[in-house]
N, C-alpha and C positions, 0 to 999 in steps of 0.2 A: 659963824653962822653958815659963811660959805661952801667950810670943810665940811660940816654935817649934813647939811643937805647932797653935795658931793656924791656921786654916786661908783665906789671901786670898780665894780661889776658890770655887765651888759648882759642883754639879754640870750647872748649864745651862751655865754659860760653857765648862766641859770639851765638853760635846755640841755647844756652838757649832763651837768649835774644831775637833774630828773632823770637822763637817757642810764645814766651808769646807776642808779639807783631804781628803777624800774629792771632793767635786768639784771641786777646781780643780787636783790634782798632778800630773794630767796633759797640761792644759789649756797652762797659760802657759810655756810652755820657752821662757828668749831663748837666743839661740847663746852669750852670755858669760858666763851664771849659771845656766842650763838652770834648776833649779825655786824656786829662791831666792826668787822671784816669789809662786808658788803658797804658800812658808811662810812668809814675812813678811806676805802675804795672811791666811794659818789662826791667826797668833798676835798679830797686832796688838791685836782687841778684849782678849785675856789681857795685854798690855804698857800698855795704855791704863789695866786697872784696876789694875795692879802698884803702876805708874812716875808718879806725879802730877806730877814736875816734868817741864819740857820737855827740859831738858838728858840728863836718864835715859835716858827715852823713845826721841829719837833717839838715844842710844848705843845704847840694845837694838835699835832697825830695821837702824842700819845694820851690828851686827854678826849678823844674819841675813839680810842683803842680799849675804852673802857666799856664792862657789859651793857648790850643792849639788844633789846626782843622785843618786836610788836609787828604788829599785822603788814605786810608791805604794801599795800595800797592803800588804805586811810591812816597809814603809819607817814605817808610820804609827808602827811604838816609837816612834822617834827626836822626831818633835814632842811625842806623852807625855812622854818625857823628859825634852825639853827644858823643858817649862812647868814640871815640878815645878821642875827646877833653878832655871828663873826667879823661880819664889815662892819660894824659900828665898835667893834672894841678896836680893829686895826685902825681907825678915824678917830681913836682917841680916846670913845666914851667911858666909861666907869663902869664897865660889864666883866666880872670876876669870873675867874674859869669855874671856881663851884655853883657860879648862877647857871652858866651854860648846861653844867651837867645835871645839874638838880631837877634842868626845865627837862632833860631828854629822856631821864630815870624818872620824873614824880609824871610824867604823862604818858609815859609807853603803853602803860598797863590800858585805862579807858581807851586811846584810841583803840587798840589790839581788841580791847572787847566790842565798841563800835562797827571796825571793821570786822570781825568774826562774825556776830550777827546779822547784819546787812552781806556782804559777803558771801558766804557758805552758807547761813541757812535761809537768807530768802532769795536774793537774785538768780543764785545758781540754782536751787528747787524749782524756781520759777521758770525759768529757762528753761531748763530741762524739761518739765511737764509738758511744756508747748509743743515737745518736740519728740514723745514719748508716742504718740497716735504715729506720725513718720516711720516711727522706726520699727510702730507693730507694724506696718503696712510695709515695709522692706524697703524703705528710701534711704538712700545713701546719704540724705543731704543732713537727717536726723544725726548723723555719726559726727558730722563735720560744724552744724549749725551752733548746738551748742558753746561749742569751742570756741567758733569769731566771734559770741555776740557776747559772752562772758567778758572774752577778753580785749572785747573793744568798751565794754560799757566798764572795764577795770582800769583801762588806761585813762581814758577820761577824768575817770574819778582821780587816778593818782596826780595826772597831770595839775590838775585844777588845786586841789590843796598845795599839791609841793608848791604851786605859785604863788598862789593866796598864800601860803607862808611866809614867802620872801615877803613880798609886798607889807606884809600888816602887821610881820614882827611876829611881839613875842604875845601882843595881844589876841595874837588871832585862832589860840588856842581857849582862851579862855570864851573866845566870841561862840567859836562852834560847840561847846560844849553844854553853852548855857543859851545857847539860841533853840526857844522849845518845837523848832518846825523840825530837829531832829527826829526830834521824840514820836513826832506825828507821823512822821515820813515811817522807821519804825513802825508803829503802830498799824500805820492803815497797810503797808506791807505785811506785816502778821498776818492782820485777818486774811486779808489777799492771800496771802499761802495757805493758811488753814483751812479758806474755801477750795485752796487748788488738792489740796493732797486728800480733804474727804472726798472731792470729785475721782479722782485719779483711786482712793480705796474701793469706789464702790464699784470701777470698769477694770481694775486689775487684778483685785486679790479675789479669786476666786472659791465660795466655800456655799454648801447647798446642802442639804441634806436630802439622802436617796430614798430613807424607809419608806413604804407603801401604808395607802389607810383602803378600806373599799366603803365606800360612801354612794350610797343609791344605787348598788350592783357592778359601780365603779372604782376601780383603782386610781388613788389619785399621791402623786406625794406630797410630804408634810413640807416641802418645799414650797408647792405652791399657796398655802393658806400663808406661810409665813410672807409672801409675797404681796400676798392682799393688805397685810398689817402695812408693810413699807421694805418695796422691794431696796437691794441692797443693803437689809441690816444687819445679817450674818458677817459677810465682810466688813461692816464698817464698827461692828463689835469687836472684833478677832482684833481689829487695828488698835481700840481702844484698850485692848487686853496687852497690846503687847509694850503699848505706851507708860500704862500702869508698872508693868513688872519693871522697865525701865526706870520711869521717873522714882515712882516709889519704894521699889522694891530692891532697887539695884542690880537688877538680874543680868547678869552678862551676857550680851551679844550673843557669843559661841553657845551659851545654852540656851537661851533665845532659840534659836537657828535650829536646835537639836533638836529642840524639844516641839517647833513646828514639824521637822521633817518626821520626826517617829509617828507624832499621832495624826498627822496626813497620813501615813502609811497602814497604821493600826486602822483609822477609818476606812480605809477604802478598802482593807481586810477584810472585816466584815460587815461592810457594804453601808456604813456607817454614812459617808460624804464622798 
C-alpha cells in the first residue's frame, strides 16, 4: 500500500514536462507521426527517471513514437495522463502498454476537436474583435494585444489540464468530457461570437447602394429607405450569403474572394454600390 501511494515524481519534473510540451507540440510534425516527436521529446526526462533499465526505457520511447495528432493545448490532458499511467506501471500496477496507447489514440481526436472549437473559433475571434476598433484607429497595441492575451489565456488552459491529468489519472479524461459545463461554456461562447461578428459585419463590411430616386422634387438614394427598414442589412445579408455558399454550398474560399472582388468592381462600374 505504501509503494502505491509512493509517489516517483515531484513537482519539477511534472513542470518540466508541461515546459517541453508547450513549446515543442507544435513545432516538430513529421508527415508519418505528425507529433509523436514533440511527446516523446515532453516525456523522455519522466521515462529516464521511471525505467532504470535500458530495456524498459526503450519499450516506453518506442511505444510513444507511435502516431499521434491533437490540438496542443486541450491536447495537453492526454500527456498528464499519460505520465501518471507511467508511474503506476513502473510501481508495479497492471497497466499494459496497449492500455497506454489505446488511451492517447481513442482521445486524441475529441480533445483536438474541443480544443479547435473553443481555440480558433471563439477565443481567438474574440480577442481579436476587441481589438479591431484599435487597430481601425492606428494603435500599435491592437498588433501586439491580441498575441499576449491569446497566448496567455492558452497557457493557462494547457497548464491546468496537463496537471489535472497527472493528478486524477486516467479518469480524468472521462471526467472532462462528460462534465456538461463544457458544453455550456461552449455554448454561451457561440452565441457570444455570433453576437461579436454580426456586430463587427454591420461596422466593417461596407456595401450601400448609389442609384437615385427623386421623391418630392428630391433626389434621394435607395440607400437611405433601405436604412429606414434596419440600417446595416445590406452588409449583414452579403455576410449571410457568403456563409451559405460556404456552409452549404461548398464554395471555395478563392472563389469566394473572386467573386466578391469582380462584382464590387462591376458595381461600382456602373455606379451600382
Amino acid at each position: 500500500m505504501e509503494k502505491q501511494d509512493e509517489k516517483l515524481l515531484t513537482k519539477k519534473d511534472i513542470l518540466r514536462s508541461w515546459m517541453y510540451w508547450l513549446g515543442t507540440c507544435e513545432l516538430s510534425n513529421s508527415f508519418e507521426r505528425l507529433q509523436s516527436l514533440s511527446f516523446a521529446a515532453c516525456i523522455t526526462p519522466i521515462l529516464k527517471k521511471l525505467y532504470k533499465e535500458d530495456e524498459e526505457l526503450s519499450s516506453a520511447l518506442t511505444r510513444h513514437l507511435t502516431f499521434f495528432n491533437t490540438e496542443g493545448i486541450w491536447g495537453s490532458l492526454i500527456p498528464g495522463i499519460t505520465i501518471a499511467m507511467e508511474e503506476e506501471k513502473a510501481k508495479g500496477e497492471d497497466i499494459s502498454n496497449e492500455v497506454i496507447t489505446g488511451l492517447k489514440t481513442g482521445f486524441m481526436g475529441p480533445l483536438a476537436g474541443i480544443g479547435d472549437t473553443i481555440d480558433w473559433g471563439i477565443i481567438r475571434p474574440i480577442v481579436i474583435g476587441i481589438f479591431l476598433p484599435m487597430a481601425s484607429a492606428g494603435s500599435w497595441i491592437a498588433g501586439i494585444g491580441p498575441f499576449i492575451i491569446c497566448s496567455a489565456i492558452s497557457t493557462a488552459i494547457s497548464y491546468y489540464l496537463f496537471h489535472t491529468g497527472y493528478k486524477v489519472g486516467r479518469r480524468s479524461i472521462l471526467q472532462v468530457l462528460k462534465d456538461g459545463r463544457i458544453n455550456q461554456f461552449i455554448t454561451g461562447a457561440s452565441v457570444l461570437g455570433m453576437f461579436m461578428m454580426g456586430n463587427l459585419s454591420s461596422q466593417y463590411v461596407e456595401l450601400s447602394l448609389k442609384p437615385k430616386i427623386t421623391l418630392d422634387g428630391e433626389q434621394v438614394t435607395i440607400q437611405s429607405f433601405v436604412d429606414q427598414i434596419l440600417p446595416g442589412l445590406l452588409p449583414v445579408l452579403a455576410v449571410f450569403l457568403i456563409y451559405y455558399l460556404i456552409k452549404y454550398r461548398n464554395v471555395k474560399y478563392t472563389h469566394i474572394l473572386l467573386g466578391v472582388l469582380v462584382l464590387s468592381l462591376l458595381g461600382a462600374f456602373v455606379g451600382l454600390v
